[in-house]
C-alpha positions, 0 to 999 in steps of 0.5 A, a space after each residue: 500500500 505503501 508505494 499506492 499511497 507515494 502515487 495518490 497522496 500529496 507529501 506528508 498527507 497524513 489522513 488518506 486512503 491508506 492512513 486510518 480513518 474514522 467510522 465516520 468518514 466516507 469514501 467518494 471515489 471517482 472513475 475515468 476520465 471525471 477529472 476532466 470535469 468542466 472541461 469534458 462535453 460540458 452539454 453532457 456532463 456540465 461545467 463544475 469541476 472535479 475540484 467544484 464536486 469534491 467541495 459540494 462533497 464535503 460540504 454535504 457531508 459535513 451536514 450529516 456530521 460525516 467527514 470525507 475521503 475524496 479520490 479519482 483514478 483513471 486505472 481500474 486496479 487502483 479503484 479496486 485497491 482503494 474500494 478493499 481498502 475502505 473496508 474497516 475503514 470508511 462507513 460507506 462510499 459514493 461510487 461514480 465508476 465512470 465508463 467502467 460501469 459498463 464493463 468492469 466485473 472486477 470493481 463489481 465484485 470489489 463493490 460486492 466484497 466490501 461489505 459496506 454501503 455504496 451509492 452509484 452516481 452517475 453525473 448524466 441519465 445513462 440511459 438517455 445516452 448510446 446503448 452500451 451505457 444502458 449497463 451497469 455491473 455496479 447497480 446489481 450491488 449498490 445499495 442505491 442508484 443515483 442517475 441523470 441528477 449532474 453533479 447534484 447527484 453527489 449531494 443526493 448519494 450522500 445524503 442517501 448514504 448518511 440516511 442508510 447508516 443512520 438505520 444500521 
């Protein structure tokens, strides 16, 4: 973990993906290409950034009393790897899998593993869009499904995921 930690982490972060957490922290975790947010088919996905979406995350969470991880990765190992790593260490995570929705049963199974609650979120209504977006291996093992809200949808699945750890 250590050299995914050198990868992802800025020098000397001390409370991050691989450092410990509290119960209360969630994770929100961001597949290919969302760090092009703002710039990327803007009429499809809008004009907030990834940076303006990591803000509206931690102000919404920080409205349910939850603190939060926040991470984005074009490889699909690395998604994996921080999913398995959230297990014990977050109460639950907001999931947008980005294009790998459509195609990854690995991160399917991750979701599956984990043990913890997660929440899809998708920026655009998917299934407004080209057939092959109509999938999802995710949703079968997400607790919720938040679709077509832009990036709204985060506050939405946080909210959601805040409500589900209020009833375990």
């Amino acid at each position: 973990m250590a050299a995914l930690r050198t990868l992802h982490c800025p020098p000397g972060c001390d409370v991050c993906l691989y450092g410990p957490m509290s119960e209360q922290t969630i994770l929100i975790l961001n597949g290919p290409n969302l760090n092009l947010l703002g710039t990327r088919e803007p009429a499809v996905y809008g004009h907030e950034t990834l940076a303006d979406v990591e803000a509206l995350c931690r102000e919404e969470a920080a409205r349910h009393g939850l603190e939060v991880e926040f991470l984005q990765s074009n490889h699909e190992g690395t998604l994996v790897d921080a999913l398995h790593a959230a297990r014990g260490t977050h109460a639950g995570v907001v999931f947008n899998p980005g294009a790998y929705t459509h195609t990854s049963i690995a991160l399917a199974d991750a979701v599956s593993g984990i043990e913890l609650p997660v929440i899809e979120v998708h920026i655009s209504n998917v299934h407004a869009r080209e057939a092959f977006r109509h999938h999802s291996f995710i949703s079968p093992v997400a607790r919720s499904i938040v679709i077509g809200a832009g990036t709204n949808g985060y506050r939405l699945g946080i909210a959601q995921l805040a409500h589900l750890l209020t009833e375990e």
